[in-house]
FIZA-924531 format. One record per atom (N, C-alpha, C): atom name; x, y, z; residue number from 0. Coordinates in steps of 0.001 Angstrom, whole numbers, padded with zeros to 6 digits. Layout:
BEGIN
   atom      east     north        up   seq
     CA         X         Y         Z   NUM
...
***
This chain:
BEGIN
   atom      east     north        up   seq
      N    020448    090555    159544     0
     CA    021761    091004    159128     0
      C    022767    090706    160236     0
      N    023819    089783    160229     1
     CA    024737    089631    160847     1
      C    026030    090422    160699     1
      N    027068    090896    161257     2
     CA    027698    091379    161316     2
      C    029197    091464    161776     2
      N    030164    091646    161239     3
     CA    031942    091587    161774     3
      C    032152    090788    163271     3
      N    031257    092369    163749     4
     CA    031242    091857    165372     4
      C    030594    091136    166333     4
      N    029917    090372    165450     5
     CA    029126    089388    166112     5
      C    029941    088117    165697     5
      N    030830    087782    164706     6
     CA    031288    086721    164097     6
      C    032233    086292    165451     6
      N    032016    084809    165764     7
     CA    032875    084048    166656     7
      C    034227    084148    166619     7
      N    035448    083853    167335     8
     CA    036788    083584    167334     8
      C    036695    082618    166567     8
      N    037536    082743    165550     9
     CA    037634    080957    164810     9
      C    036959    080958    163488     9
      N    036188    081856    163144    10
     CA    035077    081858    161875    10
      C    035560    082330    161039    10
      N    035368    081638    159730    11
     CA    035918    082105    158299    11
      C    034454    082891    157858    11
      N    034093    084236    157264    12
     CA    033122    084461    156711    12
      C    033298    085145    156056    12
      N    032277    085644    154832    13
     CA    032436    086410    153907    13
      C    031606    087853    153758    13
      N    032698    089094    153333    14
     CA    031549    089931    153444    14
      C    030882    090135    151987    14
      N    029245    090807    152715    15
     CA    028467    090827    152119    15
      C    028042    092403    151525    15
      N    027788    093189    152671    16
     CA    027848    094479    152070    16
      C    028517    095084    153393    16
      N    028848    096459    153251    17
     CA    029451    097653    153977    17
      C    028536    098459    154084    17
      N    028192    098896    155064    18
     CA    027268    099986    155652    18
      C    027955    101695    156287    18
      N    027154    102689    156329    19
     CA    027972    103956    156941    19
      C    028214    104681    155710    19
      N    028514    106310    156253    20
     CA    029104    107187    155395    20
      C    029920    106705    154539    20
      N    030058    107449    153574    21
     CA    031054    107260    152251    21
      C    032400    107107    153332    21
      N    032979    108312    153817    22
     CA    034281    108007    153908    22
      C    034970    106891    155068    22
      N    033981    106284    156100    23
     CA    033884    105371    156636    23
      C    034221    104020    155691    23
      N    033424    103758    154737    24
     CA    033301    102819    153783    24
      C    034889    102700    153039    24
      N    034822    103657    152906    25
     CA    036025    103831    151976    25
      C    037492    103579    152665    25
      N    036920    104130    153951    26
     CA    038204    103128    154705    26
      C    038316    102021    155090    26
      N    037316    101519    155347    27
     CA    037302    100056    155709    27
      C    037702    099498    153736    27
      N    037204    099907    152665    28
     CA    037787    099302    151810    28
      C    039702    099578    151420    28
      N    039822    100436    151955    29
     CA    041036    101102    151957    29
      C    042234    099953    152718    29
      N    041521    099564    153269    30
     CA    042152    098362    154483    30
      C    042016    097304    153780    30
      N    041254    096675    152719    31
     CA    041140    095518    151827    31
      C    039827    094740    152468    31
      N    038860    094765    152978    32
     CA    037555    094512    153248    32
      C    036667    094984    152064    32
      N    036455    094345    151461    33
     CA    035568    094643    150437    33
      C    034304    093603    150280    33
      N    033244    093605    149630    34
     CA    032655    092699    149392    34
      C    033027    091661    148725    34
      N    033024    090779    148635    35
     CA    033087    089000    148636    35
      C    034350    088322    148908    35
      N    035608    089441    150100    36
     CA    036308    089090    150390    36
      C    035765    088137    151741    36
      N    037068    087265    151867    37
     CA    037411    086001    153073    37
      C    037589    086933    154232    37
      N    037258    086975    155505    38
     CA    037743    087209    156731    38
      C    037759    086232    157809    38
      N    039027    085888    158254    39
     CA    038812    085253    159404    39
      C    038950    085884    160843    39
      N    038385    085273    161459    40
     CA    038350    085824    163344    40
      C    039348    085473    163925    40
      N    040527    086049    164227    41
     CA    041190    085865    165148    41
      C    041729    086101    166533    41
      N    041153    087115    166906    42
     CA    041303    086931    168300    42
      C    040158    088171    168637    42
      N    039287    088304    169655    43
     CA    038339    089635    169863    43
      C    039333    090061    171952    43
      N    039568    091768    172036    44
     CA    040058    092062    172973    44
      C    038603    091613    173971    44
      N    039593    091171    175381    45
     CA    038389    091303    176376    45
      C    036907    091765    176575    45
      N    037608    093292    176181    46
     CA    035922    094238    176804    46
      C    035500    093622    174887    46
      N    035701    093394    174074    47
     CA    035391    093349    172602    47
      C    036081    094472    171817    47
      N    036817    095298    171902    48
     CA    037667    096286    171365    48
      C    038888    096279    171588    48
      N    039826    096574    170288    49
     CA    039179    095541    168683    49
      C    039204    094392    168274    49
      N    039342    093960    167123    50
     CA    038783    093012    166607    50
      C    039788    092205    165891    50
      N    040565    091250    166147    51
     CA    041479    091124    165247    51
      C    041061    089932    164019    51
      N    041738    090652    162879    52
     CA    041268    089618    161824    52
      C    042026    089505    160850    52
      N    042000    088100    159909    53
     CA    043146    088595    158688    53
      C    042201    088442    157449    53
      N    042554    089592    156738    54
     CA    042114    089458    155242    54
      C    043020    089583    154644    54
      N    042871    088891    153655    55
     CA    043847    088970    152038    55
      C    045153    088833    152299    55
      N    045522    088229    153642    56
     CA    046664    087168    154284    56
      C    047461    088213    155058    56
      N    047202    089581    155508    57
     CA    047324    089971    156471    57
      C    046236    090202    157949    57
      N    047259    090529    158823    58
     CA    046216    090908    159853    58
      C    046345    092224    160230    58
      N    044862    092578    161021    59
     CA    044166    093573    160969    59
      C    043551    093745    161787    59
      N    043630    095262    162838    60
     CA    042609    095355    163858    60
      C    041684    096572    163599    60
      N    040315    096009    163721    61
     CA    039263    097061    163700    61
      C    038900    097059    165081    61
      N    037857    098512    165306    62
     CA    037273    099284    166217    62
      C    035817    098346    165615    62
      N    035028    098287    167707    63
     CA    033634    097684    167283    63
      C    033315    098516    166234    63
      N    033171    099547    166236    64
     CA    032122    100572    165898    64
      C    032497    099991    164209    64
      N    033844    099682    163357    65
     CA    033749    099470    162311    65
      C    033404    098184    161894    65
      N    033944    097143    162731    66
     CA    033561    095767    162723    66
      C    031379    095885    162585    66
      N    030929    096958    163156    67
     CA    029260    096699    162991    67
      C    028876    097178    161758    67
      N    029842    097844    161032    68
     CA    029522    098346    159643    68
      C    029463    097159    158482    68
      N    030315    096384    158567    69
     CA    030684    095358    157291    69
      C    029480    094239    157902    69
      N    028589    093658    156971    70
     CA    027916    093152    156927    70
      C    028296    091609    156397    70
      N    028077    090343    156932    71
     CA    028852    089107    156442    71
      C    027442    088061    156212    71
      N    028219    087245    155663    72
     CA    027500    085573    155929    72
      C    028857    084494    156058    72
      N    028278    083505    156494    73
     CA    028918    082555    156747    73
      C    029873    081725    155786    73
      N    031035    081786    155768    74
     CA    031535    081080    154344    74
      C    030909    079511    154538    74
      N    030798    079415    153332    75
     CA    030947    077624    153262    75
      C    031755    077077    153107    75
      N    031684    075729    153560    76
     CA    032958    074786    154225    76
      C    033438    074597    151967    76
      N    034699    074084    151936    77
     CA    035064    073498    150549    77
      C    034585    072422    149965    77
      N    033755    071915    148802    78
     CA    033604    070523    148589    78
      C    034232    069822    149304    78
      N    033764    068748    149980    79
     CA    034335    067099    150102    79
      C    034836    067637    151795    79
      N    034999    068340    152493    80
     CA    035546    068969    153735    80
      C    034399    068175    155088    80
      N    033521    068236    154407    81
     CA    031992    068360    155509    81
      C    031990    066881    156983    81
      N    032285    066229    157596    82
     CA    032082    065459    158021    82
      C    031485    064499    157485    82
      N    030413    064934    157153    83
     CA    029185    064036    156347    83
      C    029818    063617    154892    83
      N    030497    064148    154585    84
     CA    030786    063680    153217    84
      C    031196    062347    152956    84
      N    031019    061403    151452    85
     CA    031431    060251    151357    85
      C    031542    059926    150429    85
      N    033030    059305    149768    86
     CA    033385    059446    148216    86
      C    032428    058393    147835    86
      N    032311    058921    146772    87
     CA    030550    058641    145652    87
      C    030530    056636    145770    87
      N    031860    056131    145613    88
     CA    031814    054641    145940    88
      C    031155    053865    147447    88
      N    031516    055011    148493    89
     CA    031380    054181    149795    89
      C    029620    054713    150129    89
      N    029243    055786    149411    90
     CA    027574    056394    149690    90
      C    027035    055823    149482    90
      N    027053    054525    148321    91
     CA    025919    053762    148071    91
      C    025567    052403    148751    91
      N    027521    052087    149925    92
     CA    027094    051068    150190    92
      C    027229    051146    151898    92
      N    026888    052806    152011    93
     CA    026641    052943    153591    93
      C    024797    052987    153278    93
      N    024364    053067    152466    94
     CA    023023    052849    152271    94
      C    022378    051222    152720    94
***
């Protein structure tokens, strides 16, 4: 299980579930963190407290202690984005 506060500066990821008491939960959804929302990493303070991030096109600072509650995975990159990618004409004749 990976977590808020483990996610790098720079990382788009998605959460997965929310962990903790009801009314813990309820605030972090209260804030717009919900499950299968986008979060990105934008800046973590020195010592790691808090956490800055934007969801749902604002930004937002959490406490470690809430950032270890929301549970994530990694978003995936968009079709066709990947480095590796290669429109369907040029794949067959980098073969």
């Amino acid at each position: 299980m990976r977590t808020l506060k483990e996610a790098e500066i720079g990382e788009t990821v998605k959460v997965v579930k929310l962990h903790g008491e009801i009314p813990i939960k309820k605030h972090i959804m209260d804030m717009g963190i919900t499950k299968g929302c986008t979060v990105f990493i934008r800046k973590v303070a020195p010592l790691g407290d808090p956490v800055e991030i934007t969801v749902r096109g604002y930004e937002l600072s959490l406490r470690k202690s809430e950032a270890e509650l929301v549970e994530i995975e990694e978003k995936a990159e968009p079709a066709g984005t990947e480095e590796t990618a290669q429109p369907a004409e040029n794949a067959e004749a980098a073969e």
